[in-house]
Every structure is written in structure tokens, then in C-alpha cells.
VOPAGU-2260 file (C-alpha; in pm, 1 decimal, decimal comma):
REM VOPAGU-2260
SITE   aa  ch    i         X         Y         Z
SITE  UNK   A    0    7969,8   -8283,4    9495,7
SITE  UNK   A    1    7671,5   -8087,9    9386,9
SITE  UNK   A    2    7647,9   -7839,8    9067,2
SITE  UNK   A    3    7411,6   -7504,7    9155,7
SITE  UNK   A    4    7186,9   -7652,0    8899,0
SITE  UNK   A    5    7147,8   -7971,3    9096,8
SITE  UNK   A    6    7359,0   -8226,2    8905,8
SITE  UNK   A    7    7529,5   -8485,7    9152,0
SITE  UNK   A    8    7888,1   -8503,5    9048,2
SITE  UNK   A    9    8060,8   -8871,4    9138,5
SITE  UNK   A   10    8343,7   -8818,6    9374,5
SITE  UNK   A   11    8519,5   -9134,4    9568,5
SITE  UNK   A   12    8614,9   -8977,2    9880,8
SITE  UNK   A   13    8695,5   -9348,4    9979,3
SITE  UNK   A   14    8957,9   -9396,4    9750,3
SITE  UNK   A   15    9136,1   -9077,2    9818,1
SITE  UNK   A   16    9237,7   -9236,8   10141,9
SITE  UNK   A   17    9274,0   -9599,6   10028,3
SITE  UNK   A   18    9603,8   -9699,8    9893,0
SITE  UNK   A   19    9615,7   -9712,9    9531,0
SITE  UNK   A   20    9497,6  -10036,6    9384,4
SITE  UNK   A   21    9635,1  -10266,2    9150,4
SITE  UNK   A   22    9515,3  -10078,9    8828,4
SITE  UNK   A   23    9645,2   -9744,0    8987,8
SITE  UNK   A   24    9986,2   -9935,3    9066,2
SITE  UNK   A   25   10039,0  -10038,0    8728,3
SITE  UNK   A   26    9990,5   -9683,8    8599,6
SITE  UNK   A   27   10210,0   -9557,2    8815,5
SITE  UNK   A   28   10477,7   -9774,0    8770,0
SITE  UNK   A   29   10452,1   -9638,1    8391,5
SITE  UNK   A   30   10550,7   -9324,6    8511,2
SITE  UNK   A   31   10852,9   -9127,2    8388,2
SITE  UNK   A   32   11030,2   -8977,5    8717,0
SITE  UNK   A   33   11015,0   -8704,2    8846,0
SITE  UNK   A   34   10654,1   -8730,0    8919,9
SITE  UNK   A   35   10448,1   -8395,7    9037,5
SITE  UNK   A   36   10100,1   -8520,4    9194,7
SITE  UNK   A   37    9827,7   -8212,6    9115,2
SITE  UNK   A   38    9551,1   -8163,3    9405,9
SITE  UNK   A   39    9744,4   -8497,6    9585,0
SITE  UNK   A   40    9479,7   -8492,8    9898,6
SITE  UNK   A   41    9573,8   -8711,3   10156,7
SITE  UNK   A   42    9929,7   -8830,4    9927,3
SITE  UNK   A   43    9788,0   -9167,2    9848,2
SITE  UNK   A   44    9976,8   -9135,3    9537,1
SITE  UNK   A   45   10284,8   -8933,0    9632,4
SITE  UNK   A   46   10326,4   -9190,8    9904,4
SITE  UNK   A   47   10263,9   -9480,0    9726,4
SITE  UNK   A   48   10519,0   -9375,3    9454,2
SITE  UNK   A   49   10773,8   -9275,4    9715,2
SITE  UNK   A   50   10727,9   -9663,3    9861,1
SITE  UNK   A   51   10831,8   -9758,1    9519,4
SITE  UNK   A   52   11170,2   -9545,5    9509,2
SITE  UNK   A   53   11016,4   -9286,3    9285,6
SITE  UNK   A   54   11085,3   -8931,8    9355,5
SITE  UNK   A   55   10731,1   -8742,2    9365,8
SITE  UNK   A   56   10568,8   -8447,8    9532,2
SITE  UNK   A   57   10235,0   -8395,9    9607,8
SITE  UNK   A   58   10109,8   -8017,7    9602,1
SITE  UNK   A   59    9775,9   -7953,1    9764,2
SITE  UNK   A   60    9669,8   -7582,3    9885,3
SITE  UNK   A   61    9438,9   -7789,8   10175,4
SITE  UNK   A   62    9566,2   -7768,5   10528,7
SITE  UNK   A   63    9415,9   -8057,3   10637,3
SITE  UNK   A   64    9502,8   -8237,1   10349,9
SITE  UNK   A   65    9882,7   -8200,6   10348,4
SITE  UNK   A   66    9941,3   -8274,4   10731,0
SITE  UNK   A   67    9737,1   -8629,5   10613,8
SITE  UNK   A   68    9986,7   -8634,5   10325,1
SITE  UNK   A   69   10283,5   -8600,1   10546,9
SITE  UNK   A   70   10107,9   -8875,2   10795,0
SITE  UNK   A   71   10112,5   -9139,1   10516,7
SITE  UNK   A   72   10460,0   -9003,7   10412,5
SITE  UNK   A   73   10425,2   -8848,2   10090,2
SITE  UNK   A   74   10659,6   -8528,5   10046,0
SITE  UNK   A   75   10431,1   -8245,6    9977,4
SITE  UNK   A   76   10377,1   -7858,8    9983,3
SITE  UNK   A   77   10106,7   -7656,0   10070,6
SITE  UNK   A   78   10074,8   -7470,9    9707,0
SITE  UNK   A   79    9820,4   -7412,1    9410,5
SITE  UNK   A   80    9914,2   -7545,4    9128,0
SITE  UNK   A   81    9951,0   -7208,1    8999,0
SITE  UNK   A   82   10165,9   -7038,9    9289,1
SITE  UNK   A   83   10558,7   -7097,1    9223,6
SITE  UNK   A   84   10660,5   -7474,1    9215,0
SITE  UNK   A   85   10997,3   -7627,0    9234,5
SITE  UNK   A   86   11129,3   -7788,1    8916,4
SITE  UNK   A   87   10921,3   -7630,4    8667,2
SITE  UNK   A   88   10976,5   -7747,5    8351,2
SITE  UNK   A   89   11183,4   -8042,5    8466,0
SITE  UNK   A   90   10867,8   -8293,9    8577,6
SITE  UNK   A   91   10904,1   -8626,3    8402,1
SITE  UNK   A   92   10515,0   -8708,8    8471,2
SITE  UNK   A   93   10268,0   -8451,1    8610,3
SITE  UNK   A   94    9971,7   -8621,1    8707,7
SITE  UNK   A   95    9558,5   -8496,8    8730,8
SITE  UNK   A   96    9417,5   -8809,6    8933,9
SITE  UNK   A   97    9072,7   -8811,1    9092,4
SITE  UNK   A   98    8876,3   -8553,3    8901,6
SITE  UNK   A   99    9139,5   -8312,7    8953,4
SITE  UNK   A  100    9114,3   -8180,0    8603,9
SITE  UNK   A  101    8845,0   -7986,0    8781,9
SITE  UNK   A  102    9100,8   -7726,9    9001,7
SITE  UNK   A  103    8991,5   -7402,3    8961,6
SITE  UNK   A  104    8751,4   -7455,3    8704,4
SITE  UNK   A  105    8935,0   -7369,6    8355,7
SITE  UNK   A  106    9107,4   -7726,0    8284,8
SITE  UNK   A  107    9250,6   -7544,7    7930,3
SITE  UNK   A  108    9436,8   -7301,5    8187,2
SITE  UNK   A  109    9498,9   -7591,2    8441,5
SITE  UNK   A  110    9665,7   -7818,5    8175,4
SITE  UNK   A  111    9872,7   -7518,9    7987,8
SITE  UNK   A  112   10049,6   -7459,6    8404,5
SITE  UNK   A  113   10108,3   -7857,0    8382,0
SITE  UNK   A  114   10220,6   -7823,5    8075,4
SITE  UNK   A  115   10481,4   -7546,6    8155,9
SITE  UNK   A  116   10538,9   -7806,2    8463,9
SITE  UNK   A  117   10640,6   -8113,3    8232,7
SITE  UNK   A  118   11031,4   -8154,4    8065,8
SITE  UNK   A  119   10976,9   -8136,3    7684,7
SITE  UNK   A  120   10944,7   -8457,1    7673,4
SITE  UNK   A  121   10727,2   -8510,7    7996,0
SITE  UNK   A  122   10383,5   -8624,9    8009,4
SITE  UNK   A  123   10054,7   -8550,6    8155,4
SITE  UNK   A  124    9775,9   -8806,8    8263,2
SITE  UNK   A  125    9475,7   -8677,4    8344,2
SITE  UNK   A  126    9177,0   -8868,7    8494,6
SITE  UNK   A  127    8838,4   -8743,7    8265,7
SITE  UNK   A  128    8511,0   -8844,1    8300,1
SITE  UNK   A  129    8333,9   -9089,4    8038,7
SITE  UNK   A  130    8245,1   -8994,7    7654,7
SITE  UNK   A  131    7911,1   -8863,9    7673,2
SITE  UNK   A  132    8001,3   -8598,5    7964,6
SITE  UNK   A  133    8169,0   -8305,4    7710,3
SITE  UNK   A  134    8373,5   -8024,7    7859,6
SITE  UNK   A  135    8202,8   -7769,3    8104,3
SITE  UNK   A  136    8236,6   -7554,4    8389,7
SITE  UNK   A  137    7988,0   -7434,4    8673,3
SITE  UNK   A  138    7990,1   -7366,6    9047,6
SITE  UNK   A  139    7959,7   -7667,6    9301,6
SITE  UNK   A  140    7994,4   -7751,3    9672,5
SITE  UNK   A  141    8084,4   -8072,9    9850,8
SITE  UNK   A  142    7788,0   -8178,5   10076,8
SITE  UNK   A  143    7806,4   -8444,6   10337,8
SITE  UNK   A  144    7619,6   -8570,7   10655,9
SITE  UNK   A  145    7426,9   -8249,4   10625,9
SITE  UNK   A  146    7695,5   -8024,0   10575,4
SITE  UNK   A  147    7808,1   -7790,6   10298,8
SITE  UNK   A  148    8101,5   -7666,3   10173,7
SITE  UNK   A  149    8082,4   -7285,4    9966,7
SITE  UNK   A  150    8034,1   -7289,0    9633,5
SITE  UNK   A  151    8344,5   -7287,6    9391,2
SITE  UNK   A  152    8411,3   -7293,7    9010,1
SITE  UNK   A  153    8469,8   -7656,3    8873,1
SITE  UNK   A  154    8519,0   -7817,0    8603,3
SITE  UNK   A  155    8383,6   -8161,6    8399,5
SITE  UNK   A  156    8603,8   -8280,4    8096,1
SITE  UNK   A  157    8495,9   -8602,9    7927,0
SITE  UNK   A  158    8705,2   -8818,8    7736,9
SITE  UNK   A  159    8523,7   -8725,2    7386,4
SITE  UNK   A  160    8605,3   -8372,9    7473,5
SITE  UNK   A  161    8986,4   -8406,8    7632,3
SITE  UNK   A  162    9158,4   -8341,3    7270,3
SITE  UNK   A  163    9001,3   -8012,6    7215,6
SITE  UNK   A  164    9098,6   -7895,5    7632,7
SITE  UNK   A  165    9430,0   -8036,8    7564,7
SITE  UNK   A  166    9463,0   -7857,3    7252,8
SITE  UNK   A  167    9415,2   -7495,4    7397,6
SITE  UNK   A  168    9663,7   -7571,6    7615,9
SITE  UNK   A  169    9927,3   -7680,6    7386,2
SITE  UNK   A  170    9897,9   -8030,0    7449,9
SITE  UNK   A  171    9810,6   -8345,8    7219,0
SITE  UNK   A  172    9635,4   -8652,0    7339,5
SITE  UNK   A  173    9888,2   -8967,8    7295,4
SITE  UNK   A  174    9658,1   -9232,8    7409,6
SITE  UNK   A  175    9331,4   -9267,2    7645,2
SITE  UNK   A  176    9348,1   -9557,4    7883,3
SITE  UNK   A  177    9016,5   -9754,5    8032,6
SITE  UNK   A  178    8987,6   -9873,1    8336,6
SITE  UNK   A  179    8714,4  -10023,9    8437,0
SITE  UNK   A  180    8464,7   -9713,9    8462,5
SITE  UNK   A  181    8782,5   -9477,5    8483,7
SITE  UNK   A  182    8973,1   -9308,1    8181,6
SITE  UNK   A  183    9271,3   -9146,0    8129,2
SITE  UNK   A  184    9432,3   -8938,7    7920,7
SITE  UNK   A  185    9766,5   -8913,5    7890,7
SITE  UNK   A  186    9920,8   -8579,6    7751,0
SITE  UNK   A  187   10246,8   -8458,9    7594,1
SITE  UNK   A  188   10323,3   -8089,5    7456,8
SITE  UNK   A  189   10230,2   -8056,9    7120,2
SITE  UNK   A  190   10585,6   -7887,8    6995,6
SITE  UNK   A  191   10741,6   -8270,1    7173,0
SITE  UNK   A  192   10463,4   -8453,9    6969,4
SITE  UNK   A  193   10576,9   -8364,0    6644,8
């Protein structure tokens, strides 16, 4: 992925289509059912979470992408985020995997709909880049083999800048995971937190 003012953003296409690996699994497996995948791609994590016994849904406004989903047997719909969703405000775990914080390029507005999506005392987790990359958002395009996608808004948050996004939206940062080179953030509302 490609920023108009020529920063290379890091994406793993690779591991949207791998199953989830052992870290991934163990986060997972922390999460409080009903889980709501946000942007789930191919369902690699739907899927994987339905293996387990754990009712999920993937949501994903890609055509391509959900008839993948379904392949690899994730339930999913063919929705934005922000278009009417089943179970709002009943989602144990809403989850923002991949650098999916980046759908539609305001991650305060993003997170405040997942928030709305999330029981009272639901939770968020949200993938975010490393400290160092602060909160911003610009137009970029995919490019690959040649090819290019048109440009849409994005959006970067770093995990020195998640607590002020997740404040905006009503949110509070309960603890920030590592990874290896991966963080994340998991989220509650702030009215649950106190």
C-alpha cells in the first residue's frame, strides 16, 4: 500500500489468507463471545474462531472477499462496518485485525461504530502500528505486479497514539499486547471502565 506522498505502508497480504498462527490463536481464544470480525477479508479469523465453537461473523463490503470467506467457512455479510449490523450492542469482542483500524480513514469514527457494536462490557482489540508511527490519515492505493488500485482515505494509528483515538471515541485503553513486531490494543467503553 502506497500513501500519495510516497510512503510504503506494510501490509501482509500473505497472512490474510494463511490460517491464524499460534500467537493469533492464543488471542483469540481470549476472546469474549460473540465475536464481530471488522474488514474480515478472506475469514481467516471468522473461520478459525468458528473451528473453535465460537460464534463470530466476519463483515467485509469486498465481493471477492466474502465469497473467499464463505469458501474457508467463516459466516459473513457483505456490509460496511457502518451500514446496519446484526446484534449491535450485544458483541462480546469486536475485533480490528490486520491494519484494519485504517477503514475509511477516521479510526476515532471507526472505533466510536465498534464501540456502539460492543455489550457494555465488551471489548475491542485493535491491531496498531509501532510507537513512533503517531495517528494520521491520507489517501493510498494498493499496488501490485504493476497494477493499481484508486486512491482511498486511510488511516495509520500507532500504539503511542491509540489512547488519544480511543479516547474520542469513548473508549479507554485496558492493556497493549506485543507480539513480536505486532501490537494490540485492546479497548473497552470508557462509561464500563470506570
Amino acid at each position: 500500500m502506497r500513501a500519495d506522498h510516497g510512503e510504503v505502508l506494510p501490509l501482509d497480504p500473505h497472512r490474510w489468507h494463511a490460517d491464524p498462527d499460534h500467537r493469533e490463536q492464543q488471542l483469540l481464544a481470549a476472546l469474549t463471545p460473540p465475536v464481530l470480525d471488522v474488514g474480515c477479508g478472506p475469514g481467516r479469523v471468522a473461520a478459525a474462531l468458528g473451528r473453535r465453537g465460537i460464534p463470530a461473523l466476519g463483515v467485509d463490503p469486498a465481493p471477492a472477499a466474502v465469497a473467499l470467506a464463505r469458501r474457508r467457512g467463516a459466516t459473513v455479510l457483505q456490509r460496511s462496518v457502518f451500514d446496519r449490523l446484526p446484534g449491535e450492542g450485544r458483541w462480546g469482542s469486536v475485533v480490528l485485525l490486520d491494519g484494519n483500524v485504517g477503514i475509511g480513514g477516521d479510526a476515532v469514527r471507526l472505533l466510536s461504530r465498534c464501540a456502539a457494536l460492543i455489550a457494555p462490557a465488551g471489548t475491542i482489540v485493535v491491531e496498531v502500528e509501532p510507537p513512533g508511527r503517531g495517528w494520521r490519515t491520507g489517501r493510498v492505493r494498493l499496488e501490485c505486479d504493476g497494477q493499481r488500485s484508486p486512491w482511498f482515505t486511510w488511516a495509520v494509528v500507532g500504539a503511542d497514539a491509540i489512547t488519544e483515538v480511543a479516547g474520542a471515541a469513548g473508549l479507554e485503553l485496558v492493556r497493549m499486547e506485543r507480539s513480536g513486531a505486532r501490537w494490540f490494543a485492546h479497548l473497552v467503553r470508557a462509561d464500563a471502565a470506570a
